[in-house]
C-alpha positions as CSV (number, residue, x, y, z in Angstrom):
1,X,133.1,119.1,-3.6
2,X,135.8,117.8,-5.8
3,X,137.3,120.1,-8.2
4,X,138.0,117.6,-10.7
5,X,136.3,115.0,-13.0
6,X,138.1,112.4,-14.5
7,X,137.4,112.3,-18.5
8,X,138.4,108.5,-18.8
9,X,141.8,107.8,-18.4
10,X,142.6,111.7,-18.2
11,X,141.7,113.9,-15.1
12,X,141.0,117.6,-15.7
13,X,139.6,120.7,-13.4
14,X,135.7,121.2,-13.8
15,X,136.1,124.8,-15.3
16,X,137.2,124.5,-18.4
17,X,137.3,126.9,-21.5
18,X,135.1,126.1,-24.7
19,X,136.7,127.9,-27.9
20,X,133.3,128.3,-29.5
21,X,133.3,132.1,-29.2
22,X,136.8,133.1,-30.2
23,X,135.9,133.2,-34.5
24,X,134.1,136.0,-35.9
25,X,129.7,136.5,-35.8
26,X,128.3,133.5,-36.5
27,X,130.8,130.9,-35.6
28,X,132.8,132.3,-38.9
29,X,135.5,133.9,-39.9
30,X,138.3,135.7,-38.2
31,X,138.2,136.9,-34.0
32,X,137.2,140.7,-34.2
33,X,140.1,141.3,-32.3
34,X,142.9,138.5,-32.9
35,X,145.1,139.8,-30.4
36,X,142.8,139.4,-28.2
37,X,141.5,136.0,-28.6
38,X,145.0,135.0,-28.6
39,X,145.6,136.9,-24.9
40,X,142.5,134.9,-24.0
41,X,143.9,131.3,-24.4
42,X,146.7,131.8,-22.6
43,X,145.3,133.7,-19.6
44,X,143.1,131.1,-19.1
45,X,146.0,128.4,-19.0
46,X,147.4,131.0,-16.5
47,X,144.0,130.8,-14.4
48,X,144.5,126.9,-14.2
49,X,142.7,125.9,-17.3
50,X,143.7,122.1,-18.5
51,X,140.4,121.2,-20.4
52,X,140.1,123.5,-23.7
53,X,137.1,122.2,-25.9
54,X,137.1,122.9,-29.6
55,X,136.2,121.9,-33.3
56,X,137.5,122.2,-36.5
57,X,134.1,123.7,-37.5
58,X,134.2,126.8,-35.2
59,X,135.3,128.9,-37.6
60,X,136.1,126.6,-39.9
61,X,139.4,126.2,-38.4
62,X,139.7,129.3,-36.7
63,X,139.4,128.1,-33.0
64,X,141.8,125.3,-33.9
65,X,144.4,127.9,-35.4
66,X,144.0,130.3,-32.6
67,X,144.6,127.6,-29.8
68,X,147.9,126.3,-31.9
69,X,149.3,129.8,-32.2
70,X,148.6,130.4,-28.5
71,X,149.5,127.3,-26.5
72,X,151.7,125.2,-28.8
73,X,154.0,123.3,-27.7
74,X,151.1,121.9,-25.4
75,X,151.6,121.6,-22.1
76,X,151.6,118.1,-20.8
77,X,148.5,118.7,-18.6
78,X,146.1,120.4,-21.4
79,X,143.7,117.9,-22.3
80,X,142.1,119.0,-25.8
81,X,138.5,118.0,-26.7
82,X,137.0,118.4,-30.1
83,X,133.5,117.2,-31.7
84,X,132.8,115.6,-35.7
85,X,129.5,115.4,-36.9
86,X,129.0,118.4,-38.8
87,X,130.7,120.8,-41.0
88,X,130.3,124.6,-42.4
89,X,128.8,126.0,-45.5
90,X,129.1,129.5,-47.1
91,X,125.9,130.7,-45.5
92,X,127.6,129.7,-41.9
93,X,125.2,126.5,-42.1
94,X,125.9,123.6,-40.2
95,X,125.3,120.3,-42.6
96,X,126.1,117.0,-41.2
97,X,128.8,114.9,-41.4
98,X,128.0,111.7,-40.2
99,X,129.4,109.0,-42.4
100,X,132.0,107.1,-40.9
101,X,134.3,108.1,-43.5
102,X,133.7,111.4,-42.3
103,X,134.2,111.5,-38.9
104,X,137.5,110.1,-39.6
105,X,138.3,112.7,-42.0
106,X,137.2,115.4,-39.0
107,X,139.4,114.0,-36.5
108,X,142.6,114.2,-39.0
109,X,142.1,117.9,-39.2
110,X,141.1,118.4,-36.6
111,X,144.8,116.9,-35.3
112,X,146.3,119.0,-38.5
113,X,145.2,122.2,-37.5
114,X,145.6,121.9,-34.0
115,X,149.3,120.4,-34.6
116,X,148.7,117.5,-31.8
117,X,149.3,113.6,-32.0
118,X,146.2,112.7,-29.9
119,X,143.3,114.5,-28.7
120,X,142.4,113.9,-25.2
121,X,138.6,113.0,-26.4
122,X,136.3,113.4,-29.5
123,X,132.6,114.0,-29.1
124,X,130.5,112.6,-31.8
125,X,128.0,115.6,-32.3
126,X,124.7,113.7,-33.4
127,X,122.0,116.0,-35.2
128,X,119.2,117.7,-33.5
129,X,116.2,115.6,-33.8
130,X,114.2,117.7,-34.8
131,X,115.9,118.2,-37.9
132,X,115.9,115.0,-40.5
133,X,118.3,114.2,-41.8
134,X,119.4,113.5,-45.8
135,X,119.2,110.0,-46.6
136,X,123.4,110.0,-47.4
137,X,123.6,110.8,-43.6
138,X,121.5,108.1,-42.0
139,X,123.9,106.1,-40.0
140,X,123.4,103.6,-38.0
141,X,124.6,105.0,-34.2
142,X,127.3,101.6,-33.8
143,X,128.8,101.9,-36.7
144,X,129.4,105.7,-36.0
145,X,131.0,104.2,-32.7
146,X,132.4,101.6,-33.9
147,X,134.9,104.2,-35.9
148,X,135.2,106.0,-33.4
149,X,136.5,103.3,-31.4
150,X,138.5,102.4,-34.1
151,X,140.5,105.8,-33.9
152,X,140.6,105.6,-30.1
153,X,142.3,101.8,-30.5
154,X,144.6,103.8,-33.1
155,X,146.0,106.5,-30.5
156,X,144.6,109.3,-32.0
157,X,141.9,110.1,-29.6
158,X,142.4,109.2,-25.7
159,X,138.3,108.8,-25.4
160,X,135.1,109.3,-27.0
161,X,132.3,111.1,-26.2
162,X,129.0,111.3,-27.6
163,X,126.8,115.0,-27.9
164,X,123.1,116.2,-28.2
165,X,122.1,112.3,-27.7
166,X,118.7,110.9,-26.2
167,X,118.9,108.7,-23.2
168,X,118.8,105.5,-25.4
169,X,121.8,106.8,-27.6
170,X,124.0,107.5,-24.0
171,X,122.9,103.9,-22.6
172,X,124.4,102.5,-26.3
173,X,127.1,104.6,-26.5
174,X,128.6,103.4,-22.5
175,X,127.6,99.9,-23.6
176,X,129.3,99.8,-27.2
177,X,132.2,102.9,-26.8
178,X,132.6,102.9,-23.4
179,X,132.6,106.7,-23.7
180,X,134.2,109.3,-21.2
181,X,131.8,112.1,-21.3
182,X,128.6,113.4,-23.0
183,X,127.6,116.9,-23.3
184,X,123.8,118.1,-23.9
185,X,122.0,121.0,-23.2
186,X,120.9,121.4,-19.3
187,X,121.2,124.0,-17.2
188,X,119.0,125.4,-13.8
189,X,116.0,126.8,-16.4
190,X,116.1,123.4,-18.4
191,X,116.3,120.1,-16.5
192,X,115.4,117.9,-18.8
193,X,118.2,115.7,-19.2
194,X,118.4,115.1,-16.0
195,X,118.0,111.2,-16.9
196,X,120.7,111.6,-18.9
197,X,123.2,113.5,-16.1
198,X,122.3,110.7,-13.7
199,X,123.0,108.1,-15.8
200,X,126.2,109.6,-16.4
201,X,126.8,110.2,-12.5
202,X,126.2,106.4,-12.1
203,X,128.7,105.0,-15.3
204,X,131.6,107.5,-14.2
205,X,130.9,109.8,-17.3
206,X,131.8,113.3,-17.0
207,X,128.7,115.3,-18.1
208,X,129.7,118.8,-20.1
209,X,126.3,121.0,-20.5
210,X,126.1,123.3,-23.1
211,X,123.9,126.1,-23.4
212,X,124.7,126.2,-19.4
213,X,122.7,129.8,-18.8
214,X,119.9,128.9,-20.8
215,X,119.3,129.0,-24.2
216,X,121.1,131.3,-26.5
217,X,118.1,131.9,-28.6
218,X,116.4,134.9,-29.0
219,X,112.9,135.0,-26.5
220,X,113.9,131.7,-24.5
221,X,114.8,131.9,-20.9
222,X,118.0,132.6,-19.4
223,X,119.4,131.9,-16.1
224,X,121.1,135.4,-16.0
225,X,117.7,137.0,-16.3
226,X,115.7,134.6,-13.8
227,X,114.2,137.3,-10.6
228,X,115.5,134.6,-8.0
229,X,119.0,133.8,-9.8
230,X,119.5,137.8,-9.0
231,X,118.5,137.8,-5.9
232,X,120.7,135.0,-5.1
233,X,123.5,136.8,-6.7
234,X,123.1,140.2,-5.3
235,X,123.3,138.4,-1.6
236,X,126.5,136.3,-2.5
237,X,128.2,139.6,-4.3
238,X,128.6,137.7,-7.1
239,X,127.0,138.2,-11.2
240,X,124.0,135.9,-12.0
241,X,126.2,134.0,-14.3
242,X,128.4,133.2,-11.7
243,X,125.6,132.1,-9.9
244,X,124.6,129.9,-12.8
245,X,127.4,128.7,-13.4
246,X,127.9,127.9,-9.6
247,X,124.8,126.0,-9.1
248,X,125.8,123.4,-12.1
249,X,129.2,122.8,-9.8
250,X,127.1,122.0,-6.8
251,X,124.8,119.8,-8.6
252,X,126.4,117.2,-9.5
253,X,130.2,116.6,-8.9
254,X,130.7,114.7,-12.5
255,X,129.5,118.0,-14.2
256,X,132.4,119.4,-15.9
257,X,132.2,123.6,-17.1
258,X,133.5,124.7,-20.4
259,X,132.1,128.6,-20.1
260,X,133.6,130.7,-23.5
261,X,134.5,133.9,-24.4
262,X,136.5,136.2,-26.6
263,X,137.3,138.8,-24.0
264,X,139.9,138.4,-21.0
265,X,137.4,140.6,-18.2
266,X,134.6,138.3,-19.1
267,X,137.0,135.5,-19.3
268,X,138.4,136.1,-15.6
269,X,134.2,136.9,-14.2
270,X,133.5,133.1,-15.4
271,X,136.7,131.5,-13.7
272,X,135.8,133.5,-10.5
273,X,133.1,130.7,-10.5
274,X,135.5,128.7,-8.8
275,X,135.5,131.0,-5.7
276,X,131.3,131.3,-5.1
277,X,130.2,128.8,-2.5
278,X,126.4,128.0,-2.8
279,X,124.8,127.2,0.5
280,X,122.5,124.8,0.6
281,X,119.7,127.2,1.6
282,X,121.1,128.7,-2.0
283,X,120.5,125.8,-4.2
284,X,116.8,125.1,-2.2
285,X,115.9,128.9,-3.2
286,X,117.1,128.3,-6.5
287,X,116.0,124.6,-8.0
288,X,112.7,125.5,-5.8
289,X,112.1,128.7,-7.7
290,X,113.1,127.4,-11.0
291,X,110.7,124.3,-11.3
């Protein structure tokens, strides 16, 4: 099992870190603890980190300010990712942003407050379907990639990727943006982009889950808490998210890992991923259970 995916033109490890967690409740506002957020980012560079995923709207700003003050200058290896598509309100909503216009603008701060010249790939974040969208916001999906194609052919990003997008919309967005990765909910409990992963497997596009233990709802199921996830865990010596986490690895070898946190012992639990070997007897007991 390799333990590296190629994100287009750029190559990184397949644990990464996602920066998500590091603001304040909510996604807002200052890190509880800013020394340690701070202490965070660079330990995980120390652990081998190269892939750090962001976006200007974690926070707003805050991830992006956190991960300047930590790591710059960058070192040649660290490949940033960020996402456009939506933006922050005073409640700590998420409207969209999904004008062309605007995903430009998102990409220029989000360069600004990182202090970089180029981010290593930009994942258009389309809206949840389930949620319509204003009439101001209805964009057709190529012109979306047609900018950002533009700002790839411009040097500012190194790829595009696409997020929370059907089957259709990944099939369009190889075809029109030949785009480097695409990252959608999956994990062991929640299988159903499993179309989507394959297709990815077969185009070379590095697949990034989110939500990768389950939902982070309230009442929805979570790996961590699944009876044969434990018991798997408790024979390898090893925590059920490390399990989780494990069994995404073994899956599929374009899966790439970007597992967050705001605390350095949690922080070194989820790299310790690297070191849990699933047998294949494990992954039968566990996609077997889980169906």
């Amino acid at each position: 099992m390799s333990d590296t995916v190629d994100l287009g033109p750029l190559t990184v490890h397949r644990v990464g870190f996602g920066a998500m967690q590091l603001p304040g409740p909510g996604v807002m506002g200052p890190p509880r603890d800013r020394e340690e957020a701070l202490a965070v980012l660079r330990r995980a560079v120390e652990l081998g980190v190269d892939h750090v995923d962001t976006a200007q709207f974690y926070g707003p700003a805050v991830a992006n300010e956190l991960i300047r003050e930590a790591l710059h200058p960058y070192a040649e290896e660290l490949v940033l990712v960020s996402k456009v598509g939506a933006t922050r309100d005073e409640d700590g909503g998420w409207p969209p942003a999904q004008r062309p216009e605007q995903l430009r603008a998102a990409v220029e701060d989000n360069l600004r407050t990182l202090g970089a010249e180029r981010l290593g790939a930009v994942n258009l974040r389309l809206p949840d379907a389930a949620h319509p969208l204003p009439p101001d916001q209805q964009v057709p999906l190529a012109e979306q990639l047609g900018e950002m194609v533009a700002l790839r052919e411009e040097g500012k990003i190194a790829g595009v990727g696409i997020s929370t997008a059907s089957l259709a919309q990944v099939e369009q967005a190889i075809a029109e943006a030949d785009v480097v990765c695409v990252q959608n909910a999956y994990s062991l409990l929640d299988r159903s982009d499993e179309d989507v992963l394959e297709l990815c497997g077969r185009a070379g596009v590095a697949y990034v889950p989110y939500f990768p233990l389950g939902s982070a709802f309230p009442g929805l199921p979570k790996v961590t808490e699944d009876p044969t996830v434990l018991t798997v865990a408790e024979r390898l010596g090893a925590t059920p998210a490390q399990v989780g986490l494990a069994w995404l690895l073994a899956h599929a070898d374009h899966v790439a890992l970007i597992p967050g946190t705001s605390r350095r012992a949690h922080l070194e639990q989820n790299f310790a991923v690297r070191d849990v070997v699933l047998s294949a007897d494990d992954v039968a007991e566990l996609e077997g259970a889980t169906r």
